[in-house]
C-alpha distance (Angstrom), angle and dihedral (degrees) to the residues before:
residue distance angle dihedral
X1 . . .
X2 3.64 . .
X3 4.13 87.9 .
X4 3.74 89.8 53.1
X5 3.63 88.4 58.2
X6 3.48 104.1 41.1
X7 4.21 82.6 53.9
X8 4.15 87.6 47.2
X9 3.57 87.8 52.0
X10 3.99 105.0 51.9
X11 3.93 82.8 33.1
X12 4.51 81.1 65.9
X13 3.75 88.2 42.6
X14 3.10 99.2 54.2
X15 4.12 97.6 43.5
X16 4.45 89.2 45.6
X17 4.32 81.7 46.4
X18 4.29 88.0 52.8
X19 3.70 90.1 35.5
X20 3.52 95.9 52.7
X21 4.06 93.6 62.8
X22 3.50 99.4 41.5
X23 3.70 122.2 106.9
X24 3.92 108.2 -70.0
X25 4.09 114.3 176.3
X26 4.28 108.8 -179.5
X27 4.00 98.5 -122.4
X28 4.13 81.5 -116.3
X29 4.13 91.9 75.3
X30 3.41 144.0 64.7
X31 4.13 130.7 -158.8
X32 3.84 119.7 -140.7
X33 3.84 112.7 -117.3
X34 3.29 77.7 -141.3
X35 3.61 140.5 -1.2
X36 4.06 121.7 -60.6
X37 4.18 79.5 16.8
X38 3.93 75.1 -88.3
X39 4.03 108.1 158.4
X40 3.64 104.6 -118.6
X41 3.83 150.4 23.4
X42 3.86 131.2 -131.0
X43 3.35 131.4 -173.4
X44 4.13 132.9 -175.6
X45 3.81 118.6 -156.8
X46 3.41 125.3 -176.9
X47 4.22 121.4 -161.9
X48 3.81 134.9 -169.0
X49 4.08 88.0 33.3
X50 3.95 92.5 -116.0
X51 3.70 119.3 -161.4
X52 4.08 94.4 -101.7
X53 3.89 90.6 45.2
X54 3.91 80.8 74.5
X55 3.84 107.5 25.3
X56 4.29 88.1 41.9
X57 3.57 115.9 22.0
X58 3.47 109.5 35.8
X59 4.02 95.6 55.2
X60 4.08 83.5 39.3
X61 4.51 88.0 58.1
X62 3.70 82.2 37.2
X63 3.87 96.0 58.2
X64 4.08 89.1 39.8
X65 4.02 96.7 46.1
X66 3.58 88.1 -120.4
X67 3.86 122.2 135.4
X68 4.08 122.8 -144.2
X69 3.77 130.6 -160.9
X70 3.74 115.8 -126.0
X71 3.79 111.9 -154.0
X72 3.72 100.4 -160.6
X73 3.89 135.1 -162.5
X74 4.04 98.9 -140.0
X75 3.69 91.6 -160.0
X76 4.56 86.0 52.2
X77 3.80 83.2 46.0
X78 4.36 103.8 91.1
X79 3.67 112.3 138.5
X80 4.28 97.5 -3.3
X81 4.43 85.1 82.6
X82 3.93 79.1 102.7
X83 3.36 104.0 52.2
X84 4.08 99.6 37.9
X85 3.83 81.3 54.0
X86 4.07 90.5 56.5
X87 3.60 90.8 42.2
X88 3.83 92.5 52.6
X89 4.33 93.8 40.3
X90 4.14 78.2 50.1
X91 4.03 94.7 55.0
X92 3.55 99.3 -92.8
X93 4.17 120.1 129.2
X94 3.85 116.1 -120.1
X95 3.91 98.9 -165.2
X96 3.54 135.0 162.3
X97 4.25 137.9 -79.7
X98 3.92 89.1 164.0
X99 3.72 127.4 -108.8
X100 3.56 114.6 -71.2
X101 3.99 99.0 15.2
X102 4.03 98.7 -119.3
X103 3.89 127.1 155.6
X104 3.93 101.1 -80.8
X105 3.64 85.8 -141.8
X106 3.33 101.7 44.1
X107 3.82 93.4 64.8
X108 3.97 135.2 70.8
X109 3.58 126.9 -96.7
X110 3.70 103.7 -94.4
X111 3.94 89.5 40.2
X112 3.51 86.5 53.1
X113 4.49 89.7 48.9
X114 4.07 89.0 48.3
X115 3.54 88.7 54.5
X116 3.32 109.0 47.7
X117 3.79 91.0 40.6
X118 3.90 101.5 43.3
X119 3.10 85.7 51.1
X120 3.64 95.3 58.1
X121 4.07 99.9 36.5
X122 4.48 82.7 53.5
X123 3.87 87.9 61.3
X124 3.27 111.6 43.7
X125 3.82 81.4 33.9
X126 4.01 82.0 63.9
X127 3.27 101.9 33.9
X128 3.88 113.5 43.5
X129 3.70 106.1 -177.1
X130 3.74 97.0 44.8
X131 3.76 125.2 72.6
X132 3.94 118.9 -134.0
X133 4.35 99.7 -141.5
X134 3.74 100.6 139.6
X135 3.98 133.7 69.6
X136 3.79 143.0 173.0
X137 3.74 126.3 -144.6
X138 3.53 113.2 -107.0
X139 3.83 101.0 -121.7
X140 3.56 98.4 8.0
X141 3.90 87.3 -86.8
X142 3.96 114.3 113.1
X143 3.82 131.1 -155.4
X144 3.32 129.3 -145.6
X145 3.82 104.9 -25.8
X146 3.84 97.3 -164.0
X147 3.91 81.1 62.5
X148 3.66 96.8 46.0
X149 4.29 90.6 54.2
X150 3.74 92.7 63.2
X151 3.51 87.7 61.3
X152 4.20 108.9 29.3
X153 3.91 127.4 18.6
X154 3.67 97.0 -143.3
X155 4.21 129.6 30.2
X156 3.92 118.0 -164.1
X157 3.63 111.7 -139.8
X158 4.19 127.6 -179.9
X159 3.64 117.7 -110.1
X160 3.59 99.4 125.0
X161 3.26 106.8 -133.8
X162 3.95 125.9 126.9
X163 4.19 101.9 -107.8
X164 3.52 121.6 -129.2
X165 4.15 126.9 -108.8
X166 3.37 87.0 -87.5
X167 4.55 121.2 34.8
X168 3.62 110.0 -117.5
X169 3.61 85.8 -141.6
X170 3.78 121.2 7.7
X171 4.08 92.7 -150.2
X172 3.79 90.6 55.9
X173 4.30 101.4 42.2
X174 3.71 101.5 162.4
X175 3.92 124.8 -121.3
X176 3.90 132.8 -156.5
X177 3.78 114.0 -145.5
X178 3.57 114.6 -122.8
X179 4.18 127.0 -153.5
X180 4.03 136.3 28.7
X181 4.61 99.4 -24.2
X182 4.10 85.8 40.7
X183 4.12 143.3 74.0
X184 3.86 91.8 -111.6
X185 3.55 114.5 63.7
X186 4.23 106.7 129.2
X187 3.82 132.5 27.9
X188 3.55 96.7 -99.7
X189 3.81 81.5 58.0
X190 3.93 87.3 47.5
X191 3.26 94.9 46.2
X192 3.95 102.1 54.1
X193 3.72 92.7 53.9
X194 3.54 94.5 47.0
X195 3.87 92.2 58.7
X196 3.54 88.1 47.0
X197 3.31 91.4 56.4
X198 3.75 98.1 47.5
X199 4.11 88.0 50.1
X200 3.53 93.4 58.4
X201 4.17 91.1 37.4
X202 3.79 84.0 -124.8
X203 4.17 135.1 155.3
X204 4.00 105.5 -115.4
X205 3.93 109.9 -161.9
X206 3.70 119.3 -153.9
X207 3.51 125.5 -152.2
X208 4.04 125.9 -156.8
X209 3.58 136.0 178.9
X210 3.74 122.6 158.4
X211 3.83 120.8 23.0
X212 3.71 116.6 -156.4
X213 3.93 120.1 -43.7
X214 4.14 95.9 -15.6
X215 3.94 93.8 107.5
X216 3.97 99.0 -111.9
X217 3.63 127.0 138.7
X218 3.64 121.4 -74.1
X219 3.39 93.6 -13.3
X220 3.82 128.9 -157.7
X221 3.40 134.9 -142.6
X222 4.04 116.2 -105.2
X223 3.71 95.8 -136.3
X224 4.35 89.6 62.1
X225 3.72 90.9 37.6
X226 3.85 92.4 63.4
X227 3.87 93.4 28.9
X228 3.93 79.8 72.3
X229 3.49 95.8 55.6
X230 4.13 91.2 44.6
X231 3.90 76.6 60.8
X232 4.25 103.2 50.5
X233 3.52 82.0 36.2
X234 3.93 95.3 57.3
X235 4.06 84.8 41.9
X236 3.78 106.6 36.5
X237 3.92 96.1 146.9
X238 3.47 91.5 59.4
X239 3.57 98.5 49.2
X240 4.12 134.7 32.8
X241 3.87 116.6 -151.6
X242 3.81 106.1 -159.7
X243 3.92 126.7 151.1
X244 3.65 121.6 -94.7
X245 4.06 95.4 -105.2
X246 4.46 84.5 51.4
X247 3.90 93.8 47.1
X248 4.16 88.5 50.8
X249 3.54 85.7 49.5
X250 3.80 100.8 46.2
X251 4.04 90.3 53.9
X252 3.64 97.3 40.2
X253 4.19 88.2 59.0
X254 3.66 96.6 30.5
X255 4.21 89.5 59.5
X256 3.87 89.1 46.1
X257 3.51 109.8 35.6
X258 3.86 125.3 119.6
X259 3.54 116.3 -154.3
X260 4.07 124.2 -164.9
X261 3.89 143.0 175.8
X262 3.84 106.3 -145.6
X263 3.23 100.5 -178.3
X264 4.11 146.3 -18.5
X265 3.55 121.6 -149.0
X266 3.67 119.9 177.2
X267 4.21 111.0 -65.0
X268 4.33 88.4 -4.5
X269 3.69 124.7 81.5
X270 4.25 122.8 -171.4
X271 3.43 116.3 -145.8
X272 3.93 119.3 -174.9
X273 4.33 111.0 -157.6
X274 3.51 112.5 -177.2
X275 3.95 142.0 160.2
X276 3.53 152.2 -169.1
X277 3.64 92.1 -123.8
X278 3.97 134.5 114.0
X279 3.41 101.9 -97.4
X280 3.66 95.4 -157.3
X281 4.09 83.9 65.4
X282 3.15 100.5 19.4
X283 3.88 109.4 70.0
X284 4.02 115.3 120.4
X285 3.67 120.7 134.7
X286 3.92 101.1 -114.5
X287 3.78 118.0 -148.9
X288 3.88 118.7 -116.9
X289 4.03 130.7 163.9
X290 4.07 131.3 -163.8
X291 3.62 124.0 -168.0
X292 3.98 106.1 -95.6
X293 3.70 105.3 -105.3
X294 4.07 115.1 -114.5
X295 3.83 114.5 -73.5
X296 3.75 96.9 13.3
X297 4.07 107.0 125.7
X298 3.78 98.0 -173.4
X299 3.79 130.6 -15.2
X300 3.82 146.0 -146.9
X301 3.84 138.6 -152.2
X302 3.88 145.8 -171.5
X303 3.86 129.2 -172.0
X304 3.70 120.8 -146.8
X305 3.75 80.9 -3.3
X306 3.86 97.6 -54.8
X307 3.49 122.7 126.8
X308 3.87 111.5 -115.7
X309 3.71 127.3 -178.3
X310 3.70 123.2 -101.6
X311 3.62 135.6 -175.7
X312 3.72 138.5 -144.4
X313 3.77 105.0 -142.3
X314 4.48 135.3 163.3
X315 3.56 127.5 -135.3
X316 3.62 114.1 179.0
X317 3.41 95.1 -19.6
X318 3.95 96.4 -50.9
X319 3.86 117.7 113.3
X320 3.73 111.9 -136.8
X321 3.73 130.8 -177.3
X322 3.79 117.5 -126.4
X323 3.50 129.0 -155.3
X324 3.76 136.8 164.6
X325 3.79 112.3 -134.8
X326 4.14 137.8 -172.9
X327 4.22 110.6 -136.6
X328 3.74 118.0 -113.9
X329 4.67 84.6 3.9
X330 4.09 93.3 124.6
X331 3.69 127.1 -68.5
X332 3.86 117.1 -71.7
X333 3.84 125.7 -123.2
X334 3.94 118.4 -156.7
X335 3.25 114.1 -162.8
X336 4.06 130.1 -171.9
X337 3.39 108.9 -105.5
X338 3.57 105.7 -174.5
C-alpha cells in the first residue's frame, strides 16, 4: 500500500509540474491573434536580391513604414553586403535562399548541410547584429527538413495558399507568387486575397522576384507593387505587415504565452507574461487587452520599469486597455492615468 502511494504521489507531481507551464490566460485578458488585435497578417518577401529589389523596393517599404524580408542567395550576393546590412540595421530581415540556389532535393546529404549552413554562417558573418533563423527553398523544392531545423526554425515553401492563424507546419509556410508567371499580378488581384485573408484571420505570404525591367522572375510592375502598400497603409488596423522572421515569432509566443494579474492595488495593476520560449529568439512584444477597470479615463504602463505605450480602445461598447508586451521581459504595472 505504501508503494501505491508513493507512485500516486510523484504521479500528482509530475501532472501540477506539466500543468504549471502550460498555457494559463487570467479570464480578465485577451491575446491579439495578431498584433494591434488587427485581423490579419501580411508579409512581402523578396528572393534572388535583384537589382530593383534594392534600388525600388526597399526605399518604396521605407517611405510606407513597412518592413520586407530579403531571402538572399549568399553566393548571388557580390557587392549588395552593404546594402543588405542597412536594410537589416533599418528593420528589414536578411535571411537565407542557400548558397548556390540548387534544388534542395536534388542534392546529397552533405551538399544539402553546406548549404543550408554556409548560408547561414555568410549572413550573420555580414551582418553582426542581426541573426540569420529563417530560409526559403530554392525552387520551392525542400531537402531534408530534419536537416534544415538544426539550422533555421521556420522554411517558406510555395503552395500558394493563404496560411492559417497558426502554420500547420512551420518548415513548410506556404507562399503565393506575386507578378507576370503568378496569381497576383494587379491590386485588384492584391486586394481580393488580402480580404480573404483578413476573413479567415489568416497570415498571407507574398512572394516577389523581378520588379519591372531588371530581368528577375515573374516580375511585377513597380507602380502595383506600391499601389498595395497605398492600400495596407490606408487600412493598417485591419492588417499587420511584419517580416517573415517577426510573423514566426508573433505565433510561436502568442500560442504559448501565459498571461496573469498578480495583484491590483488602487490606480496600479500587476500583470505577470511569461513563456516557454527561448528568450534569446523568442522576444516580440505580444498584444494583450483587459477591460479598463471602473473610473479609469485613460491609462499608462511600464515593464521592468520601462515605459511602454498603451492604448485606450472600444469593442462593442466595452473599453479595453491595450498593451504590447515581451514574454518572461519583467512584470508590467498599469497605472490610471486620468
Amino acid at each position: 500500500m505504501k508503494k501505491i502511494l508513493i507512485i500516486y504521489s510523484l504521479a500528482i507531481a509530475l501532472m501540477t509540474v506539466s500543468m504549471g507551464y502550460s498555457k494559463t490566460i487570467d479570464s480578465s485578458y485577451e491575446v491579439g491573434t495578431w498584433p494591434g488585435f488587427r485581423k490579419a497578417a501580411i508579409t512581402y518577401t523578396f528572393d534572388d536580391g535583384n537589382s530593383n529589389q534594392f534600388a525600388i523596393a526597399l526605399p518604396m517599404f521605407d517611405e510606407f513604414g513597412f518592413k520586407m524580408t530579403l531571402f538572399t542567395v549568399t553566393g548571388w550576393v557580390k557587392e549588395n553586403w552593404p546594402v543588405l546590412k542597412d536594410a537589416a540595421y533599418n528593420g528589414h530581415e536578411v535571411a537565407s535562399h542557400t548558397i548556390s540556389h540548387p534544388s534542395l532535393n536534388s542534392i546529397n546529404i552533405e551538399k544539402q548541410e553546406t548549404e543550408l549552413k554556409q548560408s547561414q554562417e555568410a549572413i550573420d558573418a555580414n551582418i553582426p547584429k542581426s541573426k540569420c533563423m529563417t530560409i526559403a527553398y530554392p525552387n520551392c523544392r525542400p531537402g531534408d527538413v530534419t536537416l534544415c531545423q538544426k539550422y533555421y526554425i521556420a522554411a517558406r515553401h510555395c503552395q500558394g495558399q493563404i496560411e492559417k492563424s497558426t502554420p500547420k507546419d512551420f518548415m513548410n509556410i506556404s507562399s503565393i507568387i506575386c507578378g507576370s508567371m503568378g496569381s497576383l499580378r494587379n491590386i485588384d488581384n492584391f486586394k481580393e486575397k488580402f480580404e480573404q485573408t483578413a476573413s479567415s484571420n489568416g497570415w498571407c505570404v507574398l512572394l516577389f522576384h523581378g520588379i519591372d525591367n531588371d530581368g528577375g522572375y515573374s516580375p511585377i510592375p513597380s507602380a502595383e507593387l506600391k499601389a498595395t502598400l497605398e492600400y495596407l497603409k490606408e487600412n493598417k488596423d485591419t492588417y499587420w505587415v511584419e517580416t517573415f522572421l517577426n510573423t514566426v515569432k508573433y505565433i510561436r509566443e502568442r500560442d504559448d504565452v501565459s498571461v496573469k494579474e498578480l495583484y491590483r492595488r488602487g490606480n496600479s495593476i500587476t500583470i505577470q507574461v511569461t513563456d516557454t520560449l527561448d528568450n534569446e529568439i523568442y522576444n516580440y512584444p505580444v498584444t494583450i487587452r483587459r477591460q479598463l477597470p471602473t473610473g479609469w479615463l485613460s491609462a499608462k504602463a511600464s515593464q521592468n520599469n520601462k515605459a511602454i505605450d498603451t492604448k485606450i480602445v472600444e469593442v462593442n461598447s466595452v473599453k479595453y486597455i491595450m498593451l504590447d508586451a515581451v514574454p518572461d521581459g519583467g512584470d508590467i504595472v498599469v497605472s490610471n492615468a486620468g
